[in-house]
KOLTOR-939224 format. One record per atom (N, C-alpha, C): residue in one letter; x, y, z. Coordinates in steps of 0.001 Angstrom, whole numbers, plus 500000, padded with zeros to 6 digits. Layout:
! residues N
AXYZ;...
//
This chain:
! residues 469
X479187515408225457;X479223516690226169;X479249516423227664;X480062516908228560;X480536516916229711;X479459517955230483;X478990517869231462;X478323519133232777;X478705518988233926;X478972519514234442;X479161519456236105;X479646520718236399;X479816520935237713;X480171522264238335;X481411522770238079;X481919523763238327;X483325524299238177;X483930524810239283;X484981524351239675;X485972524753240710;X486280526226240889;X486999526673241665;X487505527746241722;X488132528307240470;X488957527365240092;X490212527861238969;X488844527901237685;X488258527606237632;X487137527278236908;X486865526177235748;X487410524975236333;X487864523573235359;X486909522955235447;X485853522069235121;X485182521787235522;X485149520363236321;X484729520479237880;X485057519255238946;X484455518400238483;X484418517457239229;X484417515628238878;X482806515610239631;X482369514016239546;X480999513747240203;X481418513038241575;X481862513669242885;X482391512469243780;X481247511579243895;X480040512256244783;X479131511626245040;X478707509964243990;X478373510362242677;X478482509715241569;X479429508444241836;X480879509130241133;X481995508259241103;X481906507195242459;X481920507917243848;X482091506780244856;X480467505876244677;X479709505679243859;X478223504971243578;X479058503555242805;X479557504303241497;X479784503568240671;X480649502824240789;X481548503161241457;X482949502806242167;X482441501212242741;X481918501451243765;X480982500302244715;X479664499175244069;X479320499815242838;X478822499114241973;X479525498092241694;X480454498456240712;X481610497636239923;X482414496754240725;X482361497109242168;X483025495954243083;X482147495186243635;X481049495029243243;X479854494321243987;X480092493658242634;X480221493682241440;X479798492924240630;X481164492060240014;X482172492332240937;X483927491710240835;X484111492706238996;X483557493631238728;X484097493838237751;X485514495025237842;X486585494811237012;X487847495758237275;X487497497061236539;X488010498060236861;X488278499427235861;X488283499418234456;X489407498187233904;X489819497954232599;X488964497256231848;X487691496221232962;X486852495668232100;X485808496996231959;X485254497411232659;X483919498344232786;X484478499013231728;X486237499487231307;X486377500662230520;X486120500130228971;X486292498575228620;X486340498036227504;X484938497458227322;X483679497733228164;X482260497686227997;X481699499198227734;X482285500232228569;X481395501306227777;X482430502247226988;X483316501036226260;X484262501593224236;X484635503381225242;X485452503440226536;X486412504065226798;X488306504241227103;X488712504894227239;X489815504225227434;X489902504232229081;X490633503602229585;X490382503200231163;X490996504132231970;X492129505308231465;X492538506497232167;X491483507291232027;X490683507190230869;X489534508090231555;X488795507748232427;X488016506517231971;X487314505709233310;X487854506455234407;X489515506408234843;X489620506418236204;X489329507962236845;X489684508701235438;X489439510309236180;X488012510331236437;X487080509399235566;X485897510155236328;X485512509335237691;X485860508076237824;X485795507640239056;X486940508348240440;X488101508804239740;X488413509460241006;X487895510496241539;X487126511091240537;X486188512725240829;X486697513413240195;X488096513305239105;X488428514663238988;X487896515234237481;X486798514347236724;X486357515320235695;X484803514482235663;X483405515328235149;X482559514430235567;X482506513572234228;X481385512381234304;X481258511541233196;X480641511969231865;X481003511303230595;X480506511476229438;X478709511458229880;X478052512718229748;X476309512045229401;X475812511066228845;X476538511182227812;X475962510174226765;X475834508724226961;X476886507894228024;X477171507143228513;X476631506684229843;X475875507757230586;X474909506816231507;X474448505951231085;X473601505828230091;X472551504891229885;X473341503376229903;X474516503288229317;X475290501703229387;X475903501859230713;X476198502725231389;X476952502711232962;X475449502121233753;X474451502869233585;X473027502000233989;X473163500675233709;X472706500065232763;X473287498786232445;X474278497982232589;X475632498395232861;X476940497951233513;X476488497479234860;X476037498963235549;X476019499052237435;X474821498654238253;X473722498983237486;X472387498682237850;X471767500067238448;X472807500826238455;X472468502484239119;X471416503018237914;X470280503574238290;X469509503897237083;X469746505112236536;X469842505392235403;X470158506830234542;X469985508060236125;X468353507753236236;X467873508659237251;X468674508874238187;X469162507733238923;X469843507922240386;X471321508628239641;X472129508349238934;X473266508800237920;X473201510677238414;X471904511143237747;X471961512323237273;X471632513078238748;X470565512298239223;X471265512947241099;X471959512831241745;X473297511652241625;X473709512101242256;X475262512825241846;X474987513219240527;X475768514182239486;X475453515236239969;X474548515929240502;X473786517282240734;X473583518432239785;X472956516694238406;X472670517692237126;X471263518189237336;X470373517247237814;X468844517607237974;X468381518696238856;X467710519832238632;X467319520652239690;X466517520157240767;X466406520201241808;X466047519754242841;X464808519401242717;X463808520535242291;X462619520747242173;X461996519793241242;X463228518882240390;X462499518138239158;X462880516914239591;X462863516786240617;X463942514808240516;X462781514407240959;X461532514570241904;X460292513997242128;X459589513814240685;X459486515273240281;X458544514857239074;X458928513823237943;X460430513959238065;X461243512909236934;X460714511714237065;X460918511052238346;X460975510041238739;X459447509423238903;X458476510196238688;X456850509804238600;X456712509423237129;X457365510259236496;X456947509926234713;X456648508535234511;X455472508279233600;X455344506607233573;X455693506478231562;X455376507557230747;X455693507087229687;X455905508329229094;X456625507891227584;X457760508533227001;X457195509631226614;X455724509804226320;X455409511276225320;X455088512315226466;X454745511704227823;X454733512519228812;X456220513430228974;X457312512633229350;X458238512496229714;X459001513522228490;X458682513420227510;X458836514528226261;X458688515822226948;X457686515907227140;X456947517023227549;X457070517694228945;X457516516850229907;X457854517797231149;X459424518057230729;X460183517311230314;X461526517383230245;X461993518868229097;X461000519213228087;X460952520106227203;X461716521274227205;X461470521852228347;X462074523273228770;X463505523605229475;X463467522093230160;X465112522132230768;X465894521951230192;X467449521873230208;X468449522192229246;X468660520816228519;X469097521200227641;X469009520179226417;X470209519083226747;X471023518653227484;X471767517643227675;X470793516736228855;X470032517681230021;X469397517087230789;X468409516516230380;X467712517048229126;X466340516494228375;X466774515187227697;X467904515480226962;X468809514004226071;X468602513108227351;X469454513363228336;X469702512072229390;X468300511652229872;X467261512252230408;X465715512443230648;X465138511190229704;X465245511298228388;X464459511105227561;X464897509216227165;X466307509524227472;X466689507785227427;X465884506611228588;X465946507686230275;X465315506666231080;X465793507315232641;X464435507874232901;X464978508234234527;X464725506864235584;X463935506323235009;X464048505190236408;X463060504046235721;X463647503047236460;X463366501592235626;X461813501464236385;X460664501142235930;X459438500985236224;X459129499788237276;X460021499022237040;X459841498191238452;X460213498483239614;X461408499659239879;X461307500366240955;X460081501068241363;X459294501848240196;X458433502739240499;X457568501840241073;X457283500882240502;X456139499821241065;X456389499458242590;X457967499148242981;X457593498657244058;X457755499684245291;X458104500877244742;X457773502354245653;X456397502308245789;X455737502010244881;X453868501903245325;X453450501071246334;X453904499700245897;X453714498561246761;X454179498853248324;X455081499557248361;X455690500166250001;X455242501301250655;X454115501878249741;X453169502943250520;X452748502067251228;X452020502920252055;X451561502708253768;X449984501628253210;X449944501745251623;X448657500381251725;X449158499002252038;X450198499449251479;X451465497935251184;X452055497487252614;X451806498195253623;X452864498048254654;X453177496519255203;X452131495815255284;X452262494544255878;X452442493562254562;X453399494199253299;X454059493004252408;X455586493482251939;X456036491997252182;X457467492226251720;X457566492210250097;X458122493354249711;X458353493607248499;X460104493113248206;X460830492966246885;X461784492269247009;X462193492706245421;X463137493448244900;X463640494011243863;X464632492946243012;X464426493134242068;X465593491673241333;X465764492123240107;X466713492816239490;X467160493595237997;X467741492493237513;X467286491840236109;X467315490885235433;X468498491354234238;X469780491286234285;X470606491407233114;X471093490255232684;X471148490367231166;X471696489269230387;X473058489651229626;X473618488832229786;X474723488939228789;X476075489113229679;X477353488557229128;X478396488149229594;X479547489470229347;X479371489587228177;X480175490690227308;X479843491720226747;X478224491656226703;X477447492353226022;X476262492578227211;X476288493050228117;X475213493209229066;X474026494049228632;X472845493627229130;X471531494646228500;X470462494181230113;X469974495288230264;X469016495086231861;X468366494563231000;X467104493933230929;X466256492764230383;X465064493306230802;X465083493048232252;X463946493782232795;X463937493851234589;X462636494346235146;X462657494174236644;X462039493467237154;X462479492630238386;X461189491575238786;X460990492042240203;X459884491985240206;X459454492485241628;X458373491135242492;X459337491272243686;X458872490103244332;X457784490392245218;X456839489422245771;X455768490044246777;X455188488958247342;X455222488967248671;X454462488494249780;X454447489095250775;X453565488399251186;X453139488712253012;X454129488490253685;X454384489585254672;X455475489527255973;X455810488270256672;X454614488103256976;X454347486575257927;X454027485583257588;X454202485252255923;X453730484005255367;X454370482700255934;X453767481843255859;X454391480899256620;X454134479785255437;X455256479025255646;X455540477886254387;X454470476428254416;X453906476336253265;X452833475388253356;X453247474209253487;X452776473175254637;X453293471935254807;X452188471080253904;X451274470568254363;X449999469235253575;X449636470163252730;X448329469072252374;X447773469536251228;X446765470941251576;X446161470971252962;X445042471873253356;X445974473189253229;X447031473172253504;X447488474315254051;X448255475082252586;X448666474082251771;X449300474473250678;X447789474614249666;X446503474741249436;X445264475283249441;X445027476411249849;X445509476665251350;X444673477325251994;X446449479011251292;X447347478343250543;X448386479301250233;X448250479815249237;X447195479090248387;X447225479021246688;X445975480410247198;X445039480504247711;X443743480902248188;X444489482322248581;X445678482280249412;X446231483858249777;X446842483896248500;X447272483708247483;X448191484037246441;X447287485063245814;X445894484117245562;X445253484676244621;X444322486404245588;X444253486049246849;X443777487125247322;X444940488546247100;X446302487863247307;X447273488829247193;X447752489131245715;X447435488844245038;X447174488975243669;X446043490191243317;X445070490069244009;X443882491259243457;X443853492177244325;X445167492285245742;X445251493275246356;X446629494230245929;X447375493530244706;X448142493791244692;X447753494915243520;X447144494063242441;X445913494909241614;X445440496291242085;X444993495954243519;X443738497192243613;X445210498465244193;X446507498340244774;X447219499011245106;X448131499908243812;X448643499137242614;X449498499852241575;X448555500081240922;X447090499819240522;X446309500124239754;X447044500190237972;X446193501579237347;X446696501345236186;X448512501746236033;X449455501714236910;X450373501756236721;X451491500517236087;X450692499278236292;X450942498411236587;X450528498193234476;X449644498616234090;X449467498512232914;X449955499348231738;X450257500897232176;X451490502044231532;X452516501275231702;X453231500000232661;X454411499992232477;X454698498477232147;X453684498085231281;X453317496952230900;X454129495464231469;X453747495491233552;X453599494676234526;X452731493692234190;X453233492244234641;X452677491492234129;X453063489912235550;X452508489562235419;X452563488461236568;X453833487341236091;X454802486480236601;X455501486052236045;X454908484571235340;X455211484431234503;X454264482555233714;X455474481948233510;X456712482118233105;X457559481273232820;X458509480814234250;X459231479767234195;X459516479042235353;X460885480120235751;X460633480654236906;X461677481694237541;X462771481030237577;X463665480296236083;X465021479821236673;X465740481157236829;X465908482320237096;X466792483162237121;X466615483674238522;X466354483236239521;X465571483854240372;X466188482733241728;X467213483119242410;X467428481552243362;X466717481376244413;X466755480063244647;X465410479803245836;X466092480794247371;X465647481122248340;X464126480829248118;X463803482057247501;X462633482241246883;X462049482846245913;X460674483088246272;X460199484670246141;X459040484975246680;X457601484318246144;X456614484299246805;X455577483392246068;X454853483891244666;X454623485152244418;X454093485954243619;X455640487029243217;X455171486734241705;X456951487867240826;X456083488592239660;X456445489781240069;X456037490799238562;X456999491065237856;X457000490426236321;X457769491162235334;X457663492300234911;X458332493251235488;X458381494705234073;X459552494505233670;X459115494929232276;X459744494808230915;X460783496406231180;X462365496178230414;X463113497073230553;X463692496919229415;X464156496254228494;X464922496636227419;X463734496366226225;X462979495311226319;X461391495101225781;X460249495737225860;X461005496661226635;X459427497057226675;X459060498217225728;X457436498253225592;X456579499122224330;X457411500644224269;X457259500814223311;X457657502630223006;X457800502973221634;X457306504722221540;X456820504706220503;X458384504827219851;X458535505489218216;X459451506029217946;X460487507132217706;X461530507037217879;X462179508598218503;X461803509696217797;X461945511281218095;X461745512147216498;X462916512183215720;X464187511194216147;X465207510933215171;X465589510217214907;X464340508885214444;X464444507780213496;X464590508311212374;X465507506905212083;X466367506939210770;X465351506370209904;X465030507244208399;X464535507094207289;X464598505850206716;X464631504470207778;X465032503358207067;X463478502376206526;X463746501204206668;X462347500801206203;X460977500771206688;X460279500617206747;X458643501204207083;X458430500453208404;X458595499131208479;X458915498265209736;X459230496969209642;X459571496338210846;X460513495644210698;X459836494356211215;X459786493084210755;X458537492241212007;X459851491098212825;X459702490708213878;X460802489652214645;X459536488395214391;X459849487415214268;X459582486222214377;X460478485351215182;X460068484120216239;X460797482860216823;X459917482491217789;X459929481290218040;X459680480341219353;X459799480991220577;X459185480846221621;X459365481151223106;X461278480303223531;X462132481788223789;X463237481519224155;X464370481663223114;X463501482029222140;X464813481937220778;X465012483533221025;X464832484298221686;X465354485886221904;X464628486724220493;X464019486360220277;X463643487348218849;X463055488383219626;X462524488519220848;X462016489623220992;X462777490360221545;X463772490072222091;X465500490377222371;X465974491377221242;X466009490731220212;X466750490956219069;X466134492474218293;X464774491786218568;X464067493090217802;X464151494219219050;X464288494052219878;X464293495300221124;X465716496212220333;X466929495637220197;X468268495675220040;X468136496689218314;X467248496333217826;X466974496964216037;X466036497916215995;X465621497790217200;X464052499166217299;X465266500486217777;X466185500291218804;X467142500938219438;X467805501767218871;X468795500474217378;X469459500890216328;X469112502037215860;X467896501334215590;X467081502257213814;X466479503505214635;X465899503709216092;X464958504902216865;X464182504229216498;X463477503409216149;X462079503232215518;X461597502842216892;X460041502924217103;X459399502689218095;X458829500694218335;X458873500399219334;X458792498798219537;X457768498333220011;X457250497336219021;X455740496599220041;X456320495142220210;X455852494705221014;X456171493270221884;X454906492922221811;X453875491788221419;X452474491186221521;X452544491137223594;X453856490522223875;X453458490061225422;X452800491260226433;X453898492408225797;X453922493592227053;X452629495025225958;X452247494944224704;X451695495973224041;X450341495819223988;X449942494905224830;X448405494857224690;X447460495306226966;X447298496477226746;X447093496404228131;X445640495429228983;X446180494389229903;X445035494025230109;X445414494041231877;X444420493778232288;X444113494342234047;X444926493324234912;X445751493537235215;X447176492699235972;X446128491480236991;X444923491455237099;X444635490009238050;X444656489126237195;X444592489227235515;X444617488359234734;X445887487655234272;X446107487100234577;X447427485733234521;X447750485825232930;X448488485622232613;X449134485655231153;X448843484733230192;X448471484048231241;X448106482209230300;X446463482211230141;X446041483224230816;X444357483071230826;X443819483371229390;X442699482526228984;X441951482678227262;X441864484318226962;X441363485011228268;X441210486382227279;X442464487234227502;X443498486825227680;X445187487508227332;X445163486946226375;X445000485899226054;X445366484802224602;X444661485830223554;X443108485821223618;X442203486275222970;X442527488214222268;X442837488553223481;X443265490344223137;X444606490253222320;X445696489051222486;X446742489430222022;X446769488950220493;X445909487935220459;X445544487570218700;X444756488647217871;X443715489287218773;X443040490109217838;X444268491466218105;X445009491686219094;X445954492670218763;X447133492701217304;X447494491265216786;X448207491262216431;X447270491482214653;X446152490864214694;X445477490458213977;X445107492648213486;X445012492995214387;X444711494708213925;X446403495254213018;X447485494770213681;X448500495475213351;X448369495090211618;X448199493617211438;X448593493147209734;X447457493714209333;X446446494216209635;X445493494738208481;X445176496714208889;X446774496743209342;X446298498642209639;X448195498667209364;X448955499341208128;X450403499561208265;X450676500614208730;X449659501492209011;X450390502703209934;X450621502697211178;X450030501537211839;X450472500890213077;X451424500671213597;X452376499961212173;X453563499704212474;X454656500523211727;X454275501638211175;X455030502318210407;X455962503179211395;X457597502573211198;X458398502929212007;X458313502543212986;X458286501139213257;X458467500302214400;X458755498598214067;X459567498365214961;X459862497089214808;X458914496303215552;X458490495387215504;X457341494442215925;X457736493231216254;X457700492314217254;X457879490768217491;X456289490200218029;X456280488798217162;X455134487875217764;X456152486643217937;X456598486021219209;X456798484989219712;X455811484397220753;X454959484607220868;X454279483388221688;X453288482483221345;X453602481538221597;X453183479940221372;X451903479914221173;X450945480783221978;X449759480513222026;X449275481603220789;X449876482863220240;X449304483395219297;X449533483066218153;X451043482660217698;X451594482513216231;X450478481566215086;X450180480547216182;X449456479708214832;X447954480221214919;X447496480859215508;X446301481524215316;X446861482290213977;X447777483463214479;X448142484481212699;X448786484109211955;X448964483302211852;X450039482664211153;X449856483276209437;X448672482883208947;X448129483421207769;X448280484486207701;X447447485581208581;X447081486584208632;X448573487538208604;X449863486831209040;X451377487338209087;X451676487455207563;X451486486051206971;X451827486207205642;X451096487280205295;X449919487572205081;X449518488894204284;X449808490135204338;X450753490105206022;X451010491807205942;X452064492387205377;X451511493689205559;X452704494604204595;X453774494706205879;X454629494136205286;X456241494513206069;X457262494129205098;X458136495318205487;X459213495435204864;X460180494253204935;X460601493525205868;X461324492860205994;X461104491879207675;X461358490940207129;X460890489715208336;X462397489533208981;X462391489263209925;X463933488498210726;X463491487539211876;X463533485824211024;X463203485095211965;X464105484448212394;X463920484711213577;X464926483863214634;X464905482513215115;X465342481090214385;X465071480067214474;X466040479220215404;X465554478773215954;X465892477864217466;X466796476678216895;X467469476031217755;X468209474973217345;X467306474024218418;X467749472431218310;X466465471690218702;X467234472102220369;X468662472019221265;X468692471758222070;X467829473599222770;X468362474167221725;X467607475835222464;X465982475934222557;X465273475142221475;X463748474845221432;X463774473738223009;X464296472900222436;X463729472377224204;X463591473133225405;X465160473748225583;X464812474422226454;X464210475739226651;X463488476330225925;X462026477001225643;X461028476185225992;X461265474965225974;X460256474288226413;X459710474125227724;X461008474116228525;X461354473986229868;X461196474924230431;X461264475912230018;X461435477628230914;X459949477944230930;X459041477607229863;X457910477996229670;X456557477487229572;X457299475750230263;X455783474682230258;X455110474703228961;X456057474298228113;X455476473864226562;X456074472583226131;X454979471456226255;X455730470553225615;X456175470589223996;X457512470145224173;X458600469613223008;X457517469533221986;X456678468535221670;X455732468203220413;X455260469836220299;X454823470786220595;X454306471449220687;X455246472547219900;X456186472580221037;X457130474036220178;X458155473110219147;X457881472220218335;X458446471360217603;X457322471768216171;X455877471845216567;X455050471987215278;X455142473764215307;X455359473871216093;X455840475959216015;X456813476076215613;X457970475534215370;X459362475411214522;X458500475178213039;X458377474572212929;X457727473695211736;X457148474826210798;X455499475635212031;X454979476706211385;X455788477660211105;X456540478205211549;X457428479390211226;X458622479356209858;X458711477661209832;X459672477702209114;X458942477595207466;X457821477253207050;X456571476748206175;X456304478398206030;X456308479356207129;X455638480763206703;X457062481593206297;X458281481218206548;X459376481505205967;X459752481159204549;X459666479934204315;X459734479640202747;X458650480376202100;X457531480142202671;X456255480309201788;X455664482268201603;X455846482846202759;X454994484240202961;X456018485363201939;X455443486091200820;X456062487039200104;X457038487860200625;X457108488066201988;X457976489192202073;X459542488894202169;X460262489838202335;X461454489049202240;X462223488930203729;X462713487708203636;X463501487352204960;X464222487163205416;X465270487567206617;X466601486824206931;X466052486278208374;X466839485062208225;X466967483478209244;X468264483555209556;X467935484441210933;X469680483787212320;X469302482683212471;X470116482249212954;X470512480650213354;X471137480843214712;X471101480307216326;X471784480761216755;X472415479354217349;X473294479048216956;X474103477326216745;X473698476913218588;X473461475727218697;X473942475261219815;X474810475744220430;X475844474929220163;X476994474862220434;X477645476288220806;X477591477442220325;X477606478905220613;X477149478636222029;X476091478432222402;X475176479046223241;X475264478552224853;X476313477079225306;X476613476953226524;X478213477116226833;X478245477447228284;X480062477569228799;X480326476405228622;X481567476628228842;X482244475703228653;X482834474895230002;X482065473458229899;X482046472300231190;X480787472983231671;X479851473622230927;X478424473579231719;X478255472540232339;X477501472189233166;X476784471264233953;X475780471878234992;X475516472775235228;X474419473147235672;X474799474007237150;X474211474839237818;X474622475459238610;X473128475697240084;X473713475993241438;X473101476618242385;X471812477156241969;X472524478789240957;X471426479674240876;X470702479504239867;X470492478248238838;X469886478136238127;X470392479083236533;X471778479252236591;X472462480380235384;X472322479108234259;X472984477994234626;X472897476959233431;X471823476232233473;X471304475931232144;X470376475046231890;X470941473784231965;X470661472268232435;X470717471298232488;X471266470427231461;X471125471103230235;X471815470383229263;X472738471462228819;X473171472741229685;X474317473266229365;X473949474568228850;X472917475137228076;X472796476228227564;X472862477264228946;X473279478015228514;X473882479017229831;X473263480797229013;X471987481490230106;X471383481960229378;X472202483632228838;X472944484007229667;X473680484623229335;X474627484561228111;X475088483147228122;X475565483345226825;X474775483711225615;X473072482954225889;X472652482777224469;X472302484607224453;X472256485547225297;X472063487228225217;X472981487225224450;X474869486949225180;X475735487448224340;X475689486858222472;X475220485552222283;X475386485032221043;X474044486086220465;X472766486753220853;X471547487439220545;X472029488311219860;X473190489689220691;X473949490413220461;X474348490347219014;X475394489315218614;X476101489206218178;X475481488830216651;X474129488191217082;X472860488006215761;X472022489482215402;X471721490078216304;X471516491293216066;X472252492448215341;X473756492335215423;X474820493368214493;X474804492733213000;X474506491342213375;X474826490578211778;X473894491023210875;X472651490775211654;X471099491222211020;X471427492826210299;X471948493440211485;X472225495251211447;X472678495013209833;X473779494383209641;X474616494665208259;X473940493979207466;X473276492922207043;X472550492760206048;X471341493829206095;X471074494077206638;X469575495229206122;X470442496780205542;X471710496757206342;X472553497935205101;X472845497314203823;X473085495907203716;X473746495394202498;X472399495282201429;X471426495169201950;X469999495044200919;X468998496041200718;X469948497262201365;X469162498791201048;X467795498795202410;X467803498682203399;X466772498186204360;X467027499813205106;X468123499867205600;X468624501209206963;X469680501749205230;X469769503157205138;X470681504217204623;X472358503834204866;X472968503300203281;X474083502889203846;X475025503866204337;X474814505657204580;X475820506047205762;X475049506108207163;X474025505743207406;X473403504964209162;X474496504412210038;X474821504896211021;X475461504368211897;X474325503387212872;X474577502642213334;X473726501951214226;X473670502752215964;X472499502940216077;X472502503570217965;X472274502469218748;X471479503269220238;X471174502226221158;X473009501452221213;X472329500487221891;X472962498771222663;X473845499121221449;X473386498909220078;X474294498051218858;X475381498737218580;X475165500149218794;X476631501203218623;X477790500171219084;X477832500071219998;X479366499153220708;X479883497944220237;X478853497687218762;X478963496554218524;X480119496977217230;X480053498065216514;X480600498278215466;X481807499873215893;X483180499624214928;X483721500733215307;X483238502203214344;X484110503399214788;X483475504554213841;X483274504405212618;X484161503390212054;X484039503255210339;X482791502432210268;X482026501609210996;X481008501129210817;X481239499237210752;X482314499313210983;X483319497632211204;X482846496978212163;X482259495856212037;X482078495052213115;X483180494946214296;X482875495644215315;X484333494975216468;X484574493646216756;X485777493782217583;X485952492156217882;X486789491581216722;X486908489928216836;X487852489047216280;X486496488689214861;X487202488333214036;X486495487743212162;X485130487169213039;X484092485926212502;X483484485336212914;X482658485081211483;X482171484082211631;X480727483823210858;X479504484307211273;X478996484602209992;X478020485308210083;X477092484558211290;X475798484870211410;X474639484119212105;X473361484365211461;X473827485268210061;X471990485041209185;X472141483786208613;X471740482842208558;X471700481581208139;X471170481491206409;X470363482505206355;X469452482650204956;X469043483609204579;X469038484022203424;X468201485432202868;X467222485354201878;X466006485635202104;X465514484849201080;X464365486321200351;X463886486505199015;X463079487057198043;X463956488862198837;X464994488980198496;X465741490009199068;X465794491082197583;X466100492450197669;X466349493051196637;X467459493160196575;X467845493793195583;X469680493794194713;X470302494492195927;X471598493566195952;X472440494425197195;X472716495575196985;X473186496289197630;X473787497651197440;X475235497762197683;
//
């Protein structure tokens, strides 16, 4: 469904304001008309009418033009001049979805649809806080994290932060006396976003910022954007009760399951980002460890928890704590995402885990795969898939050292995620007339056909499955 104003003759006009945004987007990012038109499944004469102004854009289609441009739904719809004036402040405060239900309620029902997908990415909101007048003497520093080559998905936001006047630590006293402001600017950073910082499940960065080129601020907050917590839509699909992700740090399972929570509407927990704890606490500290085991440890012994939601436990430090406690729960269906050794290493690397380590976490996962009752499918996501071609490593840190290039392994995630999609139709899991939503729509045409050229599958295994359908 189309909105925008109407001309004289009474046709309805184009979005200039809009169009010249998006326009300037797409050339910041060298992308052409014909590619942007064959990422959001249009044909490219339309593309161009709505970029020339003369008809406005499909609604339905912000949300991947967000993701294409980096323009957020929010900024989209102002500068469409769909939002009433009076509501673009309050829009843009919303911190979570059942709120956001609820102010959006009364306004017109295409503006509530677009509302309800995503007025503004939470790491903006965060660092609009950080730039109130408490914040004034720190440089804040915005960095929208997208993955994928062919298949783009925002990932999340990183928000950078230091002091104006920091000055670079030379010896040892002084690189002390830096570690000493980190941590002071750490619990001032705390006492400024307060609990916002925990609604939008902000989190300090722990894994090694290769995505991030030097120089690089001293202190980075992850908020979560395609991962992150939410409940489930009121038009989830009647499919199975829930869904659990299993893999290693770096094998994307929590990727994957973001991509199937989307599909299905079902609502998504992440162990990293669904457990709120008070942002001075570092991610790696015993009682994050401690809340996120007994978090996970509540979900397998309560199923209405997860009823109608997809669920991932990938981290290193919780899995072999539940490991047991996984086998016993009630879930419908497992999808573990198993690493190849060169993609486990480099999980290793991104996340300060030695090899021996996420080598006996391969091991456990694969022992609770043969062994745990429920039934399972095992992607595989090949090596060899997963780096460009003549990788060797790059400036900004895009290639990994032995070639895995992380974008690709999003686009190969993608591409494990539609596969997954069709076996859970083929084993009665999702309603076989379900179309897939979210991200995965673009993955399949109207008949429900995988797009794109043949390929092999990427479930590697199916195992204690019921009669196909």
């Amino acid at each position: 469904m189309n909105t925008g104003p109407a001309n004289a003759d009474g046709e309805a006009a184009g979005w200039p304001r809009w169009a010249a945004a998006v326009r300037d987007a797409l050339a910041r990012k060298s992308l052409s008309v014909n590619a942007a038109a064959e990422h959001l499944g249009v044909r490219n004469t339309t593309l161009r009418r709505w970029l020339d102004g003369a008809a406005p854009p499909q609604l339905s289609l912000l949300p991947r033009i967000a993701e294409l441009t980096g323009l957020t739904h929010a900024i989209q719809l102002e500068l469409g001049g769909v939002l009433p004036p009076a509501l673009r402040a309050e829009a843009h405060a919303i911190q979570v979805t059942n709120e956001l239900r609820t102010a959006v309620g009364t306004i017109a029902e295409v503006v509530a649809h677009a509302g309800e997908l995503a007025f503004s990415d939470a790491g903006a909101r965060l660092a609009g806080i950080l730039l109130s007048q408490e914040g004034a003497d720190l440089q804040v520093t915005l960095r929208r994290a997208y993955r994928g080559h062919r298949h783009p998905v925002h990932l999340s936001t990183y928000v950078g932060v230091q002091r104006i006047h920091a000055d670079a630590a030379q010896d040892d006293a002084a690189q002390d006396d830096a570690a000493q402001d980190d941590a002071a600017l750490r619990r001032r950073v705390t006492q400024i976003v307060g609990e916002s910082a925990r609604a939008f499940g902000a989190q300090w960065r722990e894994q090694d910022p290769h995505d991030w080129p030097p120089p690089r601020p001293n202190l980075i907050l992850n908020v979560p954007q395609h991962e992150r917590p939410r409940p489930p839509a009121a038009t989830a699909l009647g499919a199975a009760p829930n869904l659990l992700l299993l893999g290693c740090p770096y094998a994307h399972a929590e990727y994957i399951g973001a991509l199937i929570a989307d599909a299905l509407g079902y609502g998504y927990l992440d162990v990293r980002y669904s457990v709120p704890m008070p942002l001075d606490l570092a991610p790696d500290d015993a009682a994050v460890t401690a809340a996120r085991i007994q978090f996970v440890r509540s979900l397998t012994a309560d199923d209405a928890a997860t009823r109608k939601h997809v669920w991932s436990v990938a981290d290193h430090r919780v899995l072999p704590a539940v490991a047991g406690r996984l086998a016993e729960a009630e879930v419908a269906c497992v999808i573990y995402v198993r690493s190849g050794d060169r993609l486990l290493a480099r999980g290793g690397e991104i996340w300060n885990v030695p090899l021996a380590e996420m080598s006996r976490l391969r091991a456990t996962l694969d022992r609770l795969a043969e062994t745990a009752p429920w039934p399972v499918l095992t992607l595989a996501l090949p090596d060899e898939l997963l780096a460009s071609e003549g990788a060797a490593g790059t400036a900004d840190g895009g290639t990994a050292s032995d070639g895995l290039d992380r974008d690709r392994i999003a686009d190969v995630a993608m591409l494990a995620a539609a596969d997954a999609w069709r076996h859970l139709h083929t084993y009665g899991f999702v309603p076989g007339a379900a179309a897939a939503g979210g991200r995965l729509r673009t993955m399949f045409d109207p008949h429900g056909r995988p797009a794109g050229d043949p390929r092999p599958s990427l479930v590697a295994e199916a195992r204690r499955m019921p009669s196909r359908r």
